[in-house]
C-alpha positions as CSV (number, residue, x, y, z in Angstrom):
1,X,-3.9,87.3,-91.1
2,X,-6.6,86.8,-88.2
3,X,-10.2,89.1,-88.7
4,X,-8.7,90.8,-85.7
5,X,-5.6,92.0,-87.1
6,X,-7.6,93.5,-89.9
7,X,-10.2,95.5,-88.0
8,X,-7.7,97.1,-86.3
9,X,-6.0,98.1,-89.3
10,X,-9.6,99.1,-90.2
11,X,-10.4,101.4,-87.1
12,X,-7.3,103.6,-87.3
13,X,-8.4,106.9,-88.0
14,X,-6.0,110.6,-88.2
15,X,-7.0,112.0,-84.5
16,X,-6.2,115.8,-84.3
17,X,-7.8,115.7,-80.2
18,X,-5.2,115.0,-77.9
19,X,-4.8,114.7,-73.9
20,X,-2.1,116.2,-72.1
21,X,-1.3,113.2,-70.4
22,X,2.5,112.1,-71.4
23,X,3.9,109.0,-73.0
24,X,5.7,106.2,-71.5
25,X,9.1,106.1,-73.2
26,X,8.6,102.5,-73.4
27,X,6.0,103.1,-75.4
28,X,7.7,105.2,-77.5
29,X,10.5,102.9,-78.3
30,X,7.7,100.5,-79.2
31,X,6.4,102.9,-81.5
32,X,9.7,103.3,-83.2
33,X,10.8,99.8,-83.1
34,X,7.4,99.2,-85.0
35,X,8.4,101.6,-87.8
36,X,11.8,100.4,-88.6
37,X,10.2,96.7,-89.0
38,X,8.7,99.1,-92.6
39,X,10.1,97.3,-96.1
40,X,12.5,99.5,-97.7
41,X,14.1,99.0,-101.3
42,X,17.0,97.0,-101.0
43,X,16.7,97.2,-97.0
44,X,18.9,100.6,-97.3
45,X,16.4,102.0,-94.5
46,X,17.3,105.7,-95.8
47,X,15.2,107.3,-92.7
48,X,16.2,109.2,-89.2
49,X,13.4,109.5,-86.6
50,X,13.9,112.8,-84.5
51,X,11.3,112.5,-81.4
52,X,10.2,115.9,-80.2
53,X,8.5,116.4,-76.7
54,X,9.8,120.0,-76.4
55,X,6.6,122.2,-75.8
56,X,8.5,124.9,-77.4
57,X,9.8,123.1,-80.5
58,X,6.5,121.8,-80.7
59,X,4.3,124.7,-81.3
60,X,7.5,126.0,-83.7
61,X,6.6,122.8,-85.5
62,X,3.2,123.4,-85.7
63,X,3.9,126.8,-86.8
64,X,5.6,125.4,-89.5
65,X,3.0,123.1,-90.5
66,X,0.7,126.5,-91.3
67,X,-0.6,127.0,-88.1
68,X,-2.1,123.5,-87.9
69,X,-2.2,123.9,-83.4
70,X,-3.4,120.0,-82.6
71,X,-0.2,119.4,-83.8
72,X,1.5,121.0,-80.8
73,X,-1.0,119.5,-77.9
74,X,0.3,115.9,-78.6
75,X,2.8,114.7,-76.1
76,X,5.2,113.7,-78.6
77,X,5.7,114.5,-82.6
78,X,8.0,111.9,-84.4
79,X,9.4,114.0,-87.4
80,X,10.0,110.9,-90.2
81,X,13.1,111.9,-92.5
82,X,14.5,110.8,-95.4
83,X,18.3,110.3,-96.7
84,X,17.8,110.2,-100.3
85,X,21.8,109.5,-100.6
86,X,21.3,106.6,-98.9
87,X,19.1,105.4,-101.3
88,X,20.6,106.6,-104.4
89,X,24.0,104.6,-103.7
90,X,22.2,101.3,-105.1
91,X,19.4,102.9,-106.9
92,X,20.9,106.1,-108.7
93,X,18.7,108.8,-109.7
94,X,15.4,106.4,-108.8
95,X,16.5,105.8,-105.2
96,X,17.3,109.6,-104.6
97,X,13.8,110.6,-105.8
98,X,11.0,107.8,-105.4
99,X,12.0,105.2,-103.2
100,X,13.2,107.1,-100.4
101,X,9.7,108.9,-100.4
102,X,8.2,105.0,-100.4
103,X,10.1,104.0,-97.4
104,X,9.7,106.8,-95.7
105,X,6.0,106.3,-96.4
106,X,5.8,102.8,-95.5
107,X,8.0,103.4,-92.3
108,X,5.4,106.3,-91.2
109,X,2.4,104.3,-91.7
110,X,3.7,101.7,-89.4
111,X,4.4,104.5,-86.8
112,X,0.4,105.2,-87.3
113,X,-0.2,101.6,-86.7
114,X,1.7,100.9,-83.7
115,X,0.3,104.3,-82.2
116,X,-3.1,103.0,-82.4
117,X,-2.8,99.4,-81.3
118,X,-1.3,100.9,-78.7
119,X,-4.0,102.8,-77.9
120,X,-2.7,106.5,-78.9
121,X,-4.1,108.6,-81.8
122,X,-1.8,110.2,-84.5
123,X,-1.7,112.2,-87.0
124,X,-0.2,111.6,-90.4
125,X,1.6,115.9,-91.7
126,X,2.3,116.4,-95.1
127,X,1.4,120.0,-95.2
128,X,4.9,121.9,-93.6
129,X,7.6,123.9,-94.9
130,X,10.4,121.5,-95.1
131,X,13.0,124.5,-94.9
132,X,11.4,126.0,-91.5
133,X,11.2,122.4,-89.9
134,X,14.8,121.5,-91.1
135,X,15.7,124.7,-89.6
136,X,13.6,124.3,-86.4
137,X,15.6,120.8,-85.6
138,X,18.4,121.3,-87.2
139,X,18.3,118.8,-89.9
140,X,21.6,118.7,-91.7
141,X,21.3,119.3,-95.5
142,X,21.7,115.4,-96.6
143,X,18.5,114.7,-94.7
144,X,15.0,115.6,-95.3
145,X,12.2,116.0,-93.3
146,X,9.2,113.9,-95.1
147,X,6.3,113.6,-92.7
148,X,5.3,114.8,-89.0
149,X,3.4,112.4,-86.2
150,X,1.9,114.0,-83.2
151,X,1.1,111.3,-81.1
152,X,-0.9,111.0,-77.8
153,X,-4.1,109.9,-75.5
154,X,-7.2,110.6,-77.6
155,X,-9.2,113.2,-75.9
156,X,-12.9,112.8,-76.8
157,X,-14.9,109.6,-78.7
158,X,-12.7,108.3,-81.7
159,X,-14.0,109.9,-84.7
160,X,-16.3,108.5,-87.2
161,X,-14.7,106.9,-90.0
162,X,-14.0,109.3,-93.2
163,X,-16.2,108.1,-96.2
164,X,-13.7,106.1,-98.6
165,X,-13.8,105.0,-102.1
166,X,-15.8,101.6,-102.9
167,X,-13.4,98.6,-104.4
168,X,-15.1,99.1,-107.4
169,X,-13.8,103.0,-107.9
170,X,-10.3,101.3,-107.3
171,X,-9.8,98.5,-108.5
172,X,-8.4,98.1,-112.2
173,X,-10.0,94.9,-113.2
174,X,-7.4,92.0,-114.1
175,X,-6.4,92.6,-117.6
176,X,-4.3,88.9,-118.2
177,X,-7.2,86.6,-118.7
């Protein structure tokens, strides 16, 4: 992996400012494209992508996600969902409750990446009530809705990185010598 490459996995940061200006549907499809490249256990890829541009749904969404408004001023919000069925048909009880969530998580996370090496900011939501948004986009019942991605033109200076952990908070030292 070049020193490139891992900067600008580095510089990616959760924007909440975003321009009105729209999104190419090109770009979009790249975006999505991107995502379903994520791992996922046994490749069962238990995950729908509902892309919502509808200024309406959009603040409805935001709503949703306790009033959280940036959410609604990005062009476009991909809602990331999970089918834990999918998952559970080769990994039982296990599939149905962790590793959907993992892919989900790992299919999300590239959406964040492609967004910003594309030159967009987003947004990684947790915090919504999964029955309003399932409600909101009519999500049927086998499906559920695991994170929200408003997505757009940065407006402003890309903020300063967060403060993380140092390596040495995180790292469990090799314990197999």
């Amino acid at each position: 992996m070049s020193k490139e490459c891992l900067n600008q996995i580095s510089s990616r940061r959760s924007i909440r400012r975003f321009s009105s200006e729209p999104i190419d549907e090109r770009h979009i499809n790249d975006i999505v494209k991107a995502g379903f490249s994520a791992p996922s256990a046994g490749n069962r890829q238990p995950w729908r992508v509902i892309i919502v541009t509808d200024q309406d749904v959009k603040n409805q969404l935001s709503n949703a996600a306790g009033g959280q408004t940036f959410i609604a001023k990005a062009p476009v919000i991909f809602v990331v969902c999970g089918v834990p069925e999918e998952s559970a048909q080769r990994y039982k009880e296990r599939g149905k409750t962790l590793y959907v969530l993992q892919d989900t998580a790992a299919l999300t996370l590239n959406i964040l990446h492609a967004a910003h090496m594309l030159g967009f900011g987003a947004c990684w939501i947790g915090a919504f009530n999964e029955e309003e948004v399932s409600k909101i986009l009519w999500i049927p019942s086998n499906m559920r809705p695991v994170s929200m991605i408003p997505v757009g033109k940065i407006e402003g200076n890309l903020p300063e990185m967060r403060p993380r952990r140092n390596l040495s908070e995180v790292i469990i030292q090799e314990r197999f010598e």
